[in-house]
LOFILUM-341823 format. One record per residue: z, y, x of N, C-alpha, C, O, CB in turn. Coordinates in steps of 0.02 Angstrom, whole numbers, padded with zeros to 5 digits, always signed. Atoms other than C-alpha are relative to their C-alpha. Glycine has a CB too. Layout:
N
ZYXZYXZYXZYXZYX ...
REM end
This chain:
58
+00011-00049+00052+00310-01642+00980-00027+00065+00029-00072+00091-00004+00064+00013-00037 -00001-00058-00045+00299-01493+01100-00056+00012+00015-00077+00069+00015+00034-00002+00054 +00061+00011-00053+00133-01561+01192-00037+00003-00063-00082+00044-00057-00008-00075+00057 +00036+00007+00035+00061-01600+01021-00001+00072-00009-00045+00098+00025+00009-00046-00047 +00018-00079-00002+00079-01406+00977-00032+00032+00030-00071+00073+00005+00034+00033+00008 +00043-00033-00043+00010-01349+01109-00077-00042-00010-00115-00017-00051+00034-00001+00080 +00066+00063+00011-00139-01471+01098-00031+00040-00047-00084+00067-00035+00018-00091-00034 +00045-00022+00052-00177-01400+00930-00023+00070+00011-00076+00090-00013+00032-00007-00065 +00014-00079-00020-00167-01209+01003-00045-00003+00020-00090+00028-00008+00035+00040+00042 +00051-00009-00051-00279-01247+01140-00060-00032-00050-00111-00028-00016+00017-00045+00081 +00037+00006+00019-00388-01304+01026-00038+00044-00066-00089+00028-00096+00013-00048+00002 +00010-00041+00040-00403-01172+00912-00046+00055+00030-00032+00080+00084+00060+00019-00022 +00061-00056-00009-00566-01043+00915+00081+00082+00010+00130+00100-00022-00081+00004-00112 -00026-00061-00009-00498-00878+01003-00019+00057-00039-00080+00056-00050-00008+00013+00058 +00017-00045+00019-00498-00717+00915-00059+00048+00052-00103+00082+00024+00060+00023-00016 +00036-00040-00037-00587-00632+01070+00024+00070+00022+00084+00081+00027-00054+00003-00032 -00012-00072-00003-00590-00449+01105-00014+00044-00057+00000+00103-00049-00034+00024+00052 -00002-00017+00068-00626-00405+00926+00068-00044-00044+00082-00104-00048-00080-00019-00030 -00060+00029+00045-00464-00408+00808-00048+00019-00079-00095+00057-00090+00097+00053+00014 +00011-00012+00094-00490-00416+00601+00027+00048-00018+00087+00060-00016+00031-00051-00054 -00016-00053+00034-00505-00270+00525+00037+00001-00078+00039-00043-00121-00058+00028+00001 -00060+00049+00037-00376-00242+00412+00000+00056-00068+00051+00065-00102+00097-00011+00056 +00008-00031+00038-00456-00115+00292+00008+00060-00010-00021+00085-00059+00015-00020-00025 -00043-00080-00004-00370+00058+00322-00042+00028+00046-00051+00006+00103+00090+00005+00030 +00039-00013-00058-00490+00173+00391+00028+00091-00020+00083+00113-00037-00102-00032-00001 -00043-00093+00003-00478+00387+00377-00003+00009-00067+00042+00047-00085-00047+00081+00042 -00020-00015+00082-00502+00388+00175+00100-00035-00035+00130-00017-00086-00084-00059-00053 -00056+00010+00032-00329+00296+00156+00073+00056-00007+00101+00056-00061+00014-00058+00032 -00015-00064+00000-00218+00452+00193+00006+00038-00073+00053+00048-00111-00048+00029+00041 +00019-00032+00060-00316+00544+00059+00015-00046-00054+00063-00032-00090-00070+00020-00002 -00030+00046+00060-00301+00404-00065+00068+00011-00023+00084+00020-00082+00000-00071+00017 -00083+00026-00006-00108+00386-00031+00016+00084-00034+00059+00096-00076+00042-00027+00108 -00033-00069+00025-00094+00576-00066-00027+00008-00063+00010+00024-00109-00015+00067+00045 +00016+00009+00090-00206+00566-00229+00050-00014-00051+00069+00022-00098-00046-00060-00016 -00032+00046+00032-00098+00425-00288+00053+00045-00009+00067+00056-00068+00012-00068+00032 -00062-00033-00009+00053+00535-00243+00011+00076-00055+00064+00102-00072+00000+00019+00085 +00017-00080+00027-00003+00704-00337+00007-00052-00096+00037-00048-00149-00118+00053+00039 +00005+00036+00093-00049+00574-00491+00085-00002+00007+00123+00045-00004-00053-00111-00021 -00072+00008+00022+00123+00511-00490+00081+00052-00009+00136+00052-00037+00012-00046+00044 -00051-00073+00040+00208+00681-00488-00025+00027-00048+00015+00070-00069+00014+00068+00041 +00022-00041+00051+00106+00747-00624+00024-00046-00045+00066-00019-00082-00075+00023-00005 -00045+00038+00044+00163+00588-00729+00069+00014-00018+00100+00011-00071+00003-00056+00022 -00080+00019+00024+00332+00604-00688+00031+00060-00029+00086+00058-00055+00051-00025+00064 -00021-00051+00033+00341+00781-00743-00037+00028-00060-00028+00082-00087+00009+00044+00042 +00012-00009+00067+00251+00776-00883+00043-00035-00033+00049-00006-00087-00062-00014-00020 -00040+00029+00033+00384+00644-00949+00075+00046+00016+00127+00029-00011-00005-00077+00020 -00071-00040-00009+00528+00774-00889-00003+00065-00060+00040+00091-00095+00007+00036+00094 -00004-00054+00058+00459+00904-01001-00009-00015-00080+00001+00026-00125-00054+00048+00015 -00001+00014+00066+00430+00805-01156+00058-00023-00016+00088-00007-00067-00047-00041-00020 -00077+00008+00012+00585+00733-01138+00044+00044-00017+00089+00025-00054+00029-00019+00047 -00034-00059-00016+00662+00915-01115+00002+00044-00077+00045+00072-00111-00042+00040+00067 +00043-00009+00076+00551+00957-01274+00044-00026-00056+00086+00003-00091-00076-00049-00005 -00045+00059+00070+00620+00816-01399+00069-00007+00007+00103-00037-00034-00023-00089+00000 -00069+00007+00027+00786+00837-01351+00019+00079-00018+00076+00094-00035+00054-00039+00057 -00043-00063+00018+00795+01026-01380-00027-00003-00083+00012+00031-00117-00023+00084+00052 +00031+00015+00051+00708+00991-01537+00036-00042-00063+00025-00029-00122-00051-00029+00027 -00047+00031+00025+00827+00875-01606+00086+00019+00001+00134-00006-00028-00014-00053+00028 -00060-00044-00016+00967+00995-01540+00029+00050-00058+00077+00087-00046-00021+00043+00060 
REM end
């Protein structure tokens, strides 16, 4: 079982000295902080309507 494993390794195409790029280059950062600014402006626009409709109903 052991020898067969290996068998199939050694027969497998090497990656080389080039690895697969894996998509993340210097714009992801900025993205991640975009995303981040969106999702606080969501979450406090739902804190103040909330804040809204219940003084409203108060």
């Amino acid at each position: 079982m052991v020898t067969q494993a290996k068998a199939k390794a050694a027969k497998r195409p090497s990656a080389g000295p080039n690895l697969a790029t894996t998509g993340a280059d210097d714009n992801t950062t900025a993205i991640a902080a975009g995303g981040a600014v969106v999702l606080a402006a969501g979450v406090g626009t739902l804190v103040v309507l909330r804040r809204r409709t219940a003084d409203a109903d108060a």
